[in-house]
C-alpha positions in Angstrom: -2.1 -95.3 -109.0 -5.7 -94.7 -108.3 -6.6 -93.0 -105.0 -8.4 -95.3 -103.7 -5.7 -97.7 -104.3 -2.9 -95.3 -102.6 -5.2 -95.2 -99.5 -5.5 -98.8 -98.9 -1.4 -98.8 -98.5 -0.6 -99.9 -95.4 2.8 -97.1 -95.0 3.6 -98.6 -91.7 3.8 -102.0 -92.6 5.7 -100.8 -95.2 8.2 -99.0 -93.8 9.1 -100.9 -91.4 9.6 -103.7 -93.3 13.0 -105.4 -93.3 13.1 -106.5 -97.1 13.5 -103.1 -98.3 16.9 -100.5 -98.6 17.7 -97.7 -97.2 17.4 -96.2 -100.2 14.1 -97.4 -101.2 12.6 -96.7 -98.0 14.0 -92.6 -98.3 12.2 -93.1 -101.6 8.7 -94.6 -100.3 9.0 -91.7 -96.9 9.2 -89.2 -99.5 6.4 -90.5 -102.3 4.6 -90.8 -99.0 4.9 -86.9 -97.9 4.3 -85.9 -101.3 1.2 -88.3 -101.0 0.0 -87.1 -97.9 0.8 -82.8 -98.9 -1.4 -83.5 -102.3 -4.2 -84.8 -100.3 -4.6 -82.6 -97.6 -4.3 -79.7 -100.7 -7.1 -81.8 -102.1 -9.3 -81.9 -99.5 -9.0 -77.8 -98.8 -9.8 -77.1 -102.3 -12.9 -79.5 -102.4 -14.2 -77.9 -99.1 -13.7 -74.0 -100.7 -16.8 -72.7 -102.0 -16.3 -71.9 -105.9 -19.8 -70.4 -106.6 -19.1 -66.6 -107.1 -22.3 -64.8 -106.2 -21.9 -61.8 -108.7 -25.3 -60.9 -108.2 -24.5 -59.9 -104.6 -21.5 -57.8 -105.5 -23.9 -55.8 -107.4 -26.2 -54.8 -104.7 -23.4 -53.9 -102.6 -21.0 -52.1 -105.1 -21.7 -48.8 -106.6 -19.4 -49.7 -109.8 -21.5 -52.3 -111.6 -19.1 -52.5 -114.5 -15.9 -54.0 -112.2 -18.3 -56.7 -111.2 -19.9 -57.2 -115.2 -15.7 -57.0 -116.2 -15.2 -59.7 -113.6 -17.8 -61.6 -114.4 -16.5 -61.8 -117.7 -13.2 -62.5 -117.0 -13.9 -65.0 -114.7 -16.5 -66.9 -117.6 -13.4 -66.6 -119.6 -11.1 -67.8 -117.8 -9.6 -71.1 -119.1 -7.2 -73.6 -116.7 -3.8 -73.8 -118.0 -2.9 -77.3 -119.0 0.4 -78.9 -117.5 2.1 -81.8 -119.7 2.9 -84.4 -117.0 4.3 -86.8 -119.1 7.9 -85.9 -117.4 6.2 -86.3 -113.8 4.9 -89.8 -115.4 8.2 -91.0 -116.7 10.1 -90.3 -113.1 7.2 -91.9 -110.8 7.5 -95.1 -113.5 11.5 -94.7 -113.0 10.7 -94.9 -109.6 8.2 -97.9 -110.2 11.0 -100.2 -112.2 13.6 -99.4 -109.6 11.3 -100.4 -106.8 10.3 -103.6 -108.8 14.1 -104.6 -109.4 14.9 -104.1 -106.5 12.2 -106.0 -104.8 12.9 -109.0 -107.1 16.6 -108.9 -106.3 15.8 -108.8 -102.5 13.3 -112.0 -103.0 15.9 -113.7 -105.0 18.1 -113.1 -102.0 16.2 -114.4 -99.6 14.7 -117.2 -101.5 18.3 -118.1 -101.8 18.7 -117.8 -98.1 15.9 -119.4 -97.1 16.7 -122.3 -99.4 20.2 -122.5 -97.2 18.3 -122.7 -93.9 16.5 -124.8 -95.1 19.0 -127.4 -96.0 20.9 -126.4 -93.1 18.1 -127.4 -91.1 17.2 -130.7 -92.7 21.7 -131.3 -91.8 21.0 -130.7 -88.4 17.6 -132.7 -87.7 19.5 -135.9 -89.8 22.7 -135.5 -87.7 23.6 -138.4 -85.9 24.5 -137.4 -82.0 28.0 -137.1 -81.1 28.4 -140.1 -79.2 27.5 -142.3 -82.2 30.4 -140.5 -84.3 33.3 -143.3 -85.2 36.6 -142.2 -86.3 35.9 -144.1 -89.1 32.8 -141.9 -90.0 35.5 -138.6 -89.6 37.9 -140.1 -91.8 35.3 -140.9 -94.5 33.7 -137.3 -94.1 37.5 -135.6 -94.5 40.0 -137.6 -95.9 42.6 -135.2 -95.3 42.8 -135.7 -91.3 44.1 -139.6 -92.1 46.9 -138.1 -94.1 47.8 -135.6 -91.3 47.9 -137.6 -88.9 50.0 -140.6 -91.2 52.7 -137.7 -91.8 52.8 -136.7 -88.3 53.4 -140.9 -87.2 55.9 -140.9 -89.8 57.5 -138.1 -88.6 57.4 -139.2 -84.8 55.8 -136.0 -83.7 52.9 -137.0 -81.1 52.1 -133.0 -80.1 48.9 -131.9 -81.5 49.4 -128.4 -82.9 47.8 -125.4 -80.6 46.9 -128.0 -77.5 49.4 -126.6 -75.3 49.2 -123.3 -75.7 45.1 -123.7 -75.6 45.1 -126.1 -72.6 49.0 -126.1 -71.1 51.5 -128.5 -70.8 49.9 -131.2 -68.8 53.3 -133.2 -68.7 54.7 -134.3 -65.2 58.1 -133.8 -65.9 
């Protein structure tokens, strides 16, 4: 990821977003202090001065040949090069974990949204209550004709749960 590309990241828009887990939001807060601790070490070390004036330490030290030995060591002096190809492989770990995720949580709410969406279209289609016929909630469920066929048959008018819902309305 390019600097430049890291800075544009909106972090609070990101972590407060909903569509992510816990997890992957502990994972983003700590990519992001890592982030933010690399580029404040950044910015120190390109505002230190590097220049080493070894003439001056010449004209102010009596031992000219600590400041030539310096010198020399310093000319000599060659970074040590770090192999970040296991740094590269964890942060593209990181990378396919986040992108799995993130397609399973679209796929979720794709899903979702595709319920609501039907659920929606059931609801503005609806005919009101009033115009309901027992007709049209015999057709819809099949199974409340039966019921109430076996409970004729069976001479039992009560309708189970009334009573104890509303109490025995009976006069005698």
């Amino acid at each position: 990821m390019s600097l430049r590309a890291a800075q544009r990241i909106d972090w609070l828009k990101l972590t407060t977003s909903k569509h992510f887990s816990r997890d992957t939001l502990t994972q983003l807060s700590a990519f992001r202090k890592r982030f933010d601790e690399v580029q404040r070490q950044l910015q120190t070390l390109e505002s230190t001065k590097t220049a080493i004036d070894f003439d001056g330490y010449r004209k102010v030290l009596s031992n000219k040949k600590v400041v030539d030995e310096v010198e020399a060591a310093t000319k000599a002096f060659k970074p040590t090069e770090y192999d970040v190809a296991g740094r590269l492989k964890v942060v593209s770990a990181f990378e396919q974990t986040a992108t799995e995720q993130t397609t399973t949580k679209v796929a979720e709410i794709k899903n979702s949204l595709k319920d609501l969406e039907e659920a929606i279209a059931n609801i503005e289609t609806a005919r009101p209550v009033h115009q309901i016929t027992a007709e049209d909630v015999i057709k819809a469920n099949p199974k409340i004709l039966e019921a109430t066929q076996e409970a004729i048959n069976k001479g039992d008018w009560n309708v189970p749960g009334y009573t104890e819902k509303f109490g025995n309305m009976s006069a005698v």
